[in-house]
ROBA-559767 format. One line per field, with one value per residue (C-alpha): residue in three letters; z, x, y. Coordinates in steps of 0.25 Angstrom, whole numbers. Layout:
% ROBA-559767
r: [ALA/...]
pz: [Z/...]
px: [X/...]
py: [Y/...]
END
This chain:
% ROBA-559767
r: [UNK/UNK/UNK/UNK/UNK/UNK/UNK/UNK/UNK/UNK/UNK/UNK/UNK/UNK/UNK/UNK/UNK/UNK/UNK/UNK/UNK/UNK/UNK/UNK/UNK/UNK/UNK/UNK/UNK/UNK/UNK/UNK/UNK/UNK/UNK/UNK/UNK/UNK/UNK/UNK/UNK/UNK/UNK/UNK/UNK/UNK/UNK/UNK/UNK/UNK/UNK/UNK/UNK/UNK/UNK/UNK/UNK/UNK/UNK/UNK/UNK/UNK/UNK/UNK/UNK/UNK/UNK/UNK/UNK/UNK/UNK/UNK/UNK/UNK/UNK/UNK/UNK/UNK/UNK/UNK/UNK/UNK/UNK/UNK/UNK/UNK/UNK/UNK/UNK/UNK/UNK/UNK/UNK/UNK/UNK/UNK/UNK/UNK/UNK/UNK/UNK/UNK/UNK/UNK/UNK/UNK/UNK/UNK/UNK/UNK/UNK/UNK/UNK/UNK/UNK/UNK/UNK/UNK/UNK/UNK/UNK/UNK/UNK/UNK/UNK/UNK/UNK/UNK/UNK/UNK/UNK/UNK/UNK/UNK/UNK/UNK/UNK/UNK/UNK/UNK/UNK/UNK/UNK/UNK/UNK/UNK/UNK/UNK/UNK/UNK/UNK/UNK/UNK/UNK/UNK/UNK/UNK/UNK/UNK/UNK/UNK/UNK/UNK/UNK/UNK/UNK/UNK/UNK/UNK/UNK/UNK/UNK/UNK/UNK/UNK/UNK/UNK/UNK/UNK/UNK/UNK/UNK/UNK/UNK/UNK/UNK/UNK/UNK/UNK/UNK/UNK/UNK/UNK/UNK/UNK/UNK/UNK/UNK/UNK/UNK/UNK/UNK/UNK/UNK/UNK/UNK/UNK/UNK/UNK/UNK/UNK/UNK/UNK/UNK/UNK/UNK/UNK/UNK/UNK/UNK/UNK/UNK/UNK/UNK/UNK/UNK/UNK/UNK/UNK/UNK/UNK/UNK/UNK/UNK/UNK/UNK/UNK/UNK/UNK/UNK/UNK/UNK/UNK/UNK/UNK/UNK/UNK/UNK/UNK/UNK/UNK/UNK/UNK/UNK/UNK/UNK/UNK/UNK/UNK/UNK/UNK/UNK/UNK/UNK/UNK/UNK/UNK/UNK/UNK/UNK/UNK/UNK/UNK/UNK/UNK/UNK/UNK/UNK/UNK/UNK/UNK/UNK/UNK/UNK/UNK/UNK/UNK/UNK/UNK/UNK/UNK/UNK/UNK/UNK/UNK/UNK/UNK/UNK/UNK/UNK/UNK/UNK/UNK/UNK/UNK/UNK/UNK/UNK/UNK/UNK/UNK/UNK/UNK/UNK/UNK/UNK/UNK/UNK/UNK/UNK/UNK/UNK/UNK/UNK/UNK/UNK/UNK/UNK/UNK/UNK/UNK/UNK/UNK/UNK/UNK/UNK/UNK/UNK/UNK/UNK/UNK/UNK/UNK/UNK/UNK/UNK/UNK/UNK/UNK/UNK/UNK/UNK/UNK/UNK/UNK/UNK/UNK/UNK/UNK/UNK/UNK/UNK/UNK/UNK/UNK/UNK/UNK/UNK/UNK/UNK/UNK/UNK/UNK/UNK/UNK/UNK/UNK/UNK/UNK/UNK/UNK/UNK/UNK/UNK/UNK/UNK/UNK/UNK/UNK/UNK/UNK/UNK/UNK/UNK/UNK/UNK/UNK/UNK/UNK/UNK/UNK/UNK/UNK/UNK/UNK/UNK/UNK/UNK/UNK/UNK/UNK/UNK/UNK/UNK/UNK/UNK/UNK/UNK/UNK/UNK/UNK/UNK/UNK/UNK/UNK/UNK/UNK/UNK/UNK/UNK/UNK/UNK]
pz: [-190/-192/-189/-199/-211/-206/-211/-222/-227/-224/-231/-244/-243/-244/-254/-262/-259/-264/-277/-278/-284/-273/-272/-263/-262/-255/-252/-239/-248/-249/-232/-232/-244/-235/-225/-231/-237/-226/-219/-232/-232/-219/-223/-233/-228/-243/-237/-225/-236/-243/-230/-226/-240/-242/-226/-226/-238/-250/-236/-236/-250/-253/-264/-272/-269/-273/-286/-290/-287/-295/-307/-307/-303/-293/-283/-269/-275/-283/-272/-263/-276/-277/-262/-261/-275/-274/-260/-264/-272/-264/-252/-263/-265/-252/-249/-262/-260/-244/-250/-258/-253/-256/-271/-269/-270/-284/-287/-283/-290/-304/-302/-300/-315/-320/-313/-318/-333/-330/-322/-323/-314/-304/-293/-290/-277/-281/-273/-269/-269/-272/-282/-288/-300/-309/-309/-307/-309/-313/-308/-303/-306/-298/-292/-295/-291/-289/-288/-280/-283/-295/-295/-285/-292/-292/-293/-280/-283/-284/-295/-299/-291/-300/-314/-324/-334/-323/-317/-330/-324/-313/-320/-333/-326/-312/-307/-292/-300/-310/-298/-299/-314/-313/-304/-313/-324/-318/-313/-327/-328/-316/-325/-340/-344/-344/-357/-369/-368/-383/-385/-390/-377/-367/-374/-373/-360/-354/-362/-360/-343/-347/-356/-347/-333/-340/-347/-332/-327/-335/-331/-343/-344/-337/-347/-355/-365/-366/-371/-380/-387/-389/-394/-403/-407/-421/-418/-407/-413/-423/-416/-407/-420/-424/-410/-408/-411/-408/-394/-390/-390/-378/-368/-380/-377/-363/-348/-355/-358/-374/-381/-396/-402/-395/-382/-373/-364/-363/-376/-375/-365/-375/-388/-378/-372/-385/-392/-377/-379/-394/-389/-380/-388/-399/-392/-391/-377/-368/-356/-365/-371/-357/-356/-366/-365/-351/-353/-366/-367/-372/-375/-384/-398/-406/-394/-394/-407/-408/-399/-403/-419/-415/-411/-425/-416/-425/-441/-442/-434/-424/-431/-444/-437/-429/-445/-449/-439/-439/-455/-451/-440/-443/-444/-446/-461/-458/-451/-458/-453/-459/-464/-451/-452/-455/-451/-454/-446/-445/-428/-431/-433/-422/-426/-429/-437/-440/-449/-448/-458/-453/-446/-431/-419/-412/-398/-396/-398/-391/-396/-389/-388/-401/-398/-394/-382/-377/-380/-396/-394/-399/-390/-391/-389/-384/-382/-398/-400/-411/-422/-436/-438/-449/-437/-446/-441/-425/-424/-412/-409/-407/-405/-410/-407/-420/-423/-413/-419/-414/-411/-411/-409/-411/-407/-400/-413/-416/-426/-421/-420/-410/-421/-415/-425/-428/-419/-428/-423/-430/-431/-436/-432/-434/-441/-435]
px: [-359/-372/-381/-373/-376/-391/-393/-384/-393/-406/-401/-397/-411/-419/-411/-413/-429/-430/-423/-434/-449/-457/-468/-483/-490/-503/-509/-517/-532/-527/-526/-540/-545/-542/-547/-560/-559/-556/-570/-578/-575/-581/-595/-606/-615/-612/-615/-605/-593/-597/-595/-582/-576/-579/-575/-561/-558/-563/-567/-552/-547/-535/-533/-528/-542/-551/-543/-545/-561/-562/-554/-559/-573/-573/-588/-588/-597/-583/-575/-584/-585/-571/-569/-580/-577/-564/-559/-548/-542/-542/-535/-525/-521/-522/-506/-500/-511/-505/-492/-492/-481/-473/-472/-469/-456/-457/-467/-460/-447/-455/-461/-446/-442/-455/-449/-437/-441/-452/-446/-459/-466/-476/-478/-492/-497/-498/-511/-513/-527/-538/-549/-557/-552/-554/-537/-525/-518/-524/-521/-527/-520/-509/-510/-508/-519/-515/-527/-521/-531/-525/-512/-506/-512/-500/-501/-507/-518/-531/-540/-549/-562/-559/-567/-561/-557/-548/-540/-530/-525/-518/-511/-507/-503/-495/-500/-494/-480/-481/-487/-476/-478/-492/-488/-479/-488/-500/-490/-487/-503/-503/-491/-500/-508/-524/-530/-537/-546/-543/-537/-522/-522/-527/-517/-505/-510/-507/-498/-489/-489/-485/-474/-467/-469/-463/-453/-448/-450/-443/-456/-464/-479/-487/-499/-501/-507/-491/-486/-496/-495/-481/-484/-495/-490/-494/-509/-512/-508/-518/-529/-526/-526/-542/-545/-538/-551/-559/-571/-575/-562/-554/-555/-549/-536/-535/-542/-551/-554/-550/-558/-554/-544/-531/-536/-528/-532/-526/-517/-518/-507/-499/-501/-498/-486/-482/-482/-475/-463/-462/-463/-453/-443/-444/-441/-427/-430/-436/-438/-447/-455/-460/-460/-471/-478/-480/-485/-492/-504/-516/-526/-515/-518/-506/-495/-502/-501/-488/-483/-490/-486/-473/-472/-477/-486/-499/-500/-504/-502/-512/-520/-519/-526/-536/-540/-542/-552/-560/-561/-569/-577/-593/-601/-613/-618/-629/-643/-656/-668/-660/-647/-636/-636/-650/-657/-671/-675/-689/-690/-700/-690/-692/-678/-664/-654/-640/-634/-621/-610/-609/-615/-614/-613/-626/-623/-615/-622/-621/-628/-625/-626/-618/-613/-626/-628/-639/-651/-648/-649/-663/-672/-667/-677/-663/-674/-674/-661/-658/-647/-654/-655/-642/-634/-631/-642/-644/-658/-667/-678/-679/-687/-682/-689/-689/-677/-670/-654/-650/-637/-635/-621/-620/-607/-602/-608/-597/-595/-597/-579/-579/-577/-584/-594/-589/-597/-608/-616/-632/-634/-649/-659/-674/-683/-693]
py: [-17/-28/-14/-7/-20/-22/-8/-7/-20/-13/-1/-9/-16/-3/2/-10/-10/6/0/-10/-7/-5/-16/-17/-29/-31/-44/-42/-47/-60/-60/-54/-64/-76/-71/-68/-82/-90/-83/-84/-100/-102/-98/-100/-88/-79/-65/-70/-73/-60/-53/-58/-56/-41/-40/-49/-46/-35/-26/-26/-26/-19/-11/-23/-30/-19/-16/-32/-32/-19/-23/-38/-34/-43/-47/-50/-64/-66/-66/-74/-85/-88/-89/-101/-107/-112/-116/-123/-115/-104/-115/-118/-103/-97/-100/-92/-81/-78/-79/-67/-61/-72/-67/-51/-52/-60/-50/-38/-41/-42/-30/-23/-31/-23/-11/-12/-14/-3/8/15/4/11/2/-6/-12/-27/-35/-48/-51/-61/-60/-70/-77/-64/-60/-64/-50/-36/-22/-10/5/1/-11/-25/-36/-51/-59/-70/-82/-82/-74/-84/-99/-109/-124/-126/-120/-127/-123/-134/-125/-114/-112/-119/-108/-103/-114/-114/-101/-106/-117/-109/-95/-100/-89/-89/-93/-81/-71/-61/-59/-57/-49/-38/-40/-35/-24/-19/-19/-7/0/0/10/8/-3/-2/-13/-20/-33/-26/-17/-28/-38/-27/-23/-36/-42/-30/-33/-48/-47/-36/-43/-57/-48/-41/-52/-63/-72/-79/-77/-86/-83/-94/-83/-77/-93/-95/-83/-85/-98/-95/-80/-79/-86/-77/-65/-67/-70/-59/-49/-56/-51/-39/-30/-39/-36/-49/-55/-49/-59/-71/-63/-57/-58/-69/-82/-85/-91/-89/-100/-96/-102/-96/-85/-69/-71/-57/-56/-64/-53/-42/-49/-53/-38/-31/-42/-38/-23/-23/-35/-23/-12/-6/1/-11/-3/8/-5/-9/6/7/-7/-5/11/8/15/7/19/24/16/21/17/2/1/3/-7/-17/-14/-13/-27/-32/-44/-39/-41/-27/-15/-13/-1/-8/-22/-12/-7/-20/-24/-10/-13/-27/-22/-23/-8/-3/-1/6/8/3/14/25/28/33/48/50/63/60/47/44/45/33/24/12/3/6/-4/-4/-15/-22/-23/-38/-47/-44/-51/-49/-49/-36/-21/-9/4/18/33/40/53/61/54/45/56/54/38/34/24/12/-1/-11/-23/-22/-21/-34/-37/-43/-57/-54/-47/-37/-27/-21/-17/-9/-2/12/26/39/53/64/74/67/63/47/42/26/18/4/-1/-15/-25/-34/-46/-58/-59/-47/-37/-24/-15/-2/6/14/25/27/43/49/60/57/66/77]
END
């Protein structure tokens, strides 16, 4: 009879695990990072370290590993810097990084609330790793990479070696006490489709993975940017519609420090946490709404648009605010040797310069091939290459050769605010 129970039990048990959504984790660099740090420390010979890192530990990197140097672009000097900078933060963390395993089953269980609200969940190998200091979370295709000198921070953890612009991150994020929603949003991340890089895709892109790992999860963000935004909602909104097309201004909002007047850094995860709970709070169908904010596809203009419109976050719709901000953008009125078009330019012409409709900012300038490729691009002297002292001129040399059509394209100028030049292509054919 207790043979007949012990298999019934075992036979439920299996049962039960098939019903579950299946989970990998690895966590087998942290073993070899020790190991490589506890050799490392014991020398001062630099070649020696090198050595023993690329041999105890990125020699025998797992996928995980490589995936994380790839995407973070991470040095072999990194590595062997933040090993030898901070020895008493890497004492204080070593326990909760050998303790990994301690935290999949938290994790595991989040993922299966994301399954269950996303029945369309692919699994992804989630890796416990170390990097140096660039990440706490990213992915890779299809798996999940935890950099655990961040991800895994509690209060413990000392932090005072650690450059000061990065110590805040341990005391306002919790990490190691928020590890299994880092966890499932960096998860959604390996299910989204590939980004746009603008400001209203990034914002979604990200915000989209935190509003749906808190909402499966039933766990509040630990982003600070997530309470303030929902504090300051009218003010950021704002700001965030001055800087929506704006180039130099990404990294005020997300994977940066901001330095505008809101302070507070990745309020983009905040407008695109913001728009996905209004999204899916509208929306008759929830399941479809995580559907579709989960699948949305950002290379498709029309789709983006109209979820973000739907939610009614934005004073105008977005193709109505993109229309606005093309009607303010700077151009170029007009080239000052001869008029653009011309079929009869002297080949004796030595300079070539375009004026500005405003004043530009004269740090940013590209110039490139048009159309007819790099043989229909005159010599250009770069050494030369100047802005007037108005900044609404862009000056250079250049030597041309008879009967021969030119192509120019200026692009990249910008106001001082960010706003980018309309890009402007100069088209002539000199003279016999």
């Amino acid at each position: 009879m207790t043979k007949y129970l012990t298999l019934l039990f075992i036979s439920v048990f299996l049962v039960s695990c098939q019903d579950k959504f299946p989970q990998e984790f690895v966590s087998s660099d942290i073993d070899n990072f020790w190991n490589a740090y506890d050799k490392i420390t014991t020398t001062d010979d630099t070649l020696l370290q090198a050595k023993l890192l690329n041999e105890l530990y990125l020699d025998n990197a797992t996928d995980g590993l490589k995936d994380l140097k790839d995407v973070k672009n991470y040095s072999e000097k990194e590595f062997l810097t933040a090993i030898n900078s901070y020895p008493k933060f890497w004492e204080s963390i070593r326990a909760n990084t050998l303790q990994t395993k301690e935290h999949y089953n938290d994790i595991s269980k989040d993922i299966q609330k994301l399954k269950d609200a996303y029945p369309d969940l692919k699994p992804a190998t989630i890796y416990f790793t170390i990097g140096a200091f660039r990440s706490n979370g990213t992915t890779k295709g299809n798996n999940v990479l935890i950099s655990s000198e961040l991800a895994l921070g509690d209060d413990k953890t000392i932090i005072d070696e650690l450059p000061e612009w990065r110590q805040p991150f341990y005391k306002e994020y919790q990490p190691l006490e928020n590890i299994a929603l880092l966890c499932t949003h960096e998860y959604i991340h390996t299910q989204q489709n590939e980004i746009v890089e603008n400001l209203l895709s990034s914002s979604l892109y990200e915000g989209v993975a935190e509003f749906i790992s808190c909402h499966v999860t039933g766990k509040p963000s630990n982003s600070p940017a997530i309470s303030f935004g929902k504090e300051n909602k009218t003010m950021v909104f704002k700001k965030f519609v001055e800087d929506l097309y704006l180039t130099n201004n990404m990294y005020n909002w997300i994977w940066g420090e901001n330095k505008n007047e809101l302070k507070v850094r990745d309020l983009g995860y905040y407008i695109g946490y913001e728009i996905s709970e209004q999204y899916y709070n509208q929306a008759s169908d929830k399941a479809l709404a995580i559907k579709e904010l989960i699948e949305l596809d950002y290379h498709n203009e029309k789709e983006v648009e109209r979820i973000v419109d739907a939610t009614k976050l934005l004073p105008l719709p977005v193709i109505e605010l993109y229309n606005q901000h093309q009607s303010k953008r700077p151009t170029i009125t007009h080239a000052t040797e001869f008029k653009n078009g011309s079929t009869s330019v002297d080949p004796n012409t030595k300079t070539l310069t375009v004026n500005f409709s405003e004043v530009i900012y004269p740090y940013y300038a590209s110039l490139d091939y048009g159309p007819l490729g790099e043989n229909n691009y005159p010599k250009v002297f770069h050494k030369t290459r100047k802005f007037g002292s108005d900044s609404q001129s862009y000056s250079f040399e250049i030597k041309l050769e008879p009967n021969k059509k030119y192509q120019v394209v200026f692009s990249n100028f910008k106001l001082e605010d960010g706003t980018r030049l309309i890009p402007y292509m100069v088209e002539f054919q000199t003279s016999k």
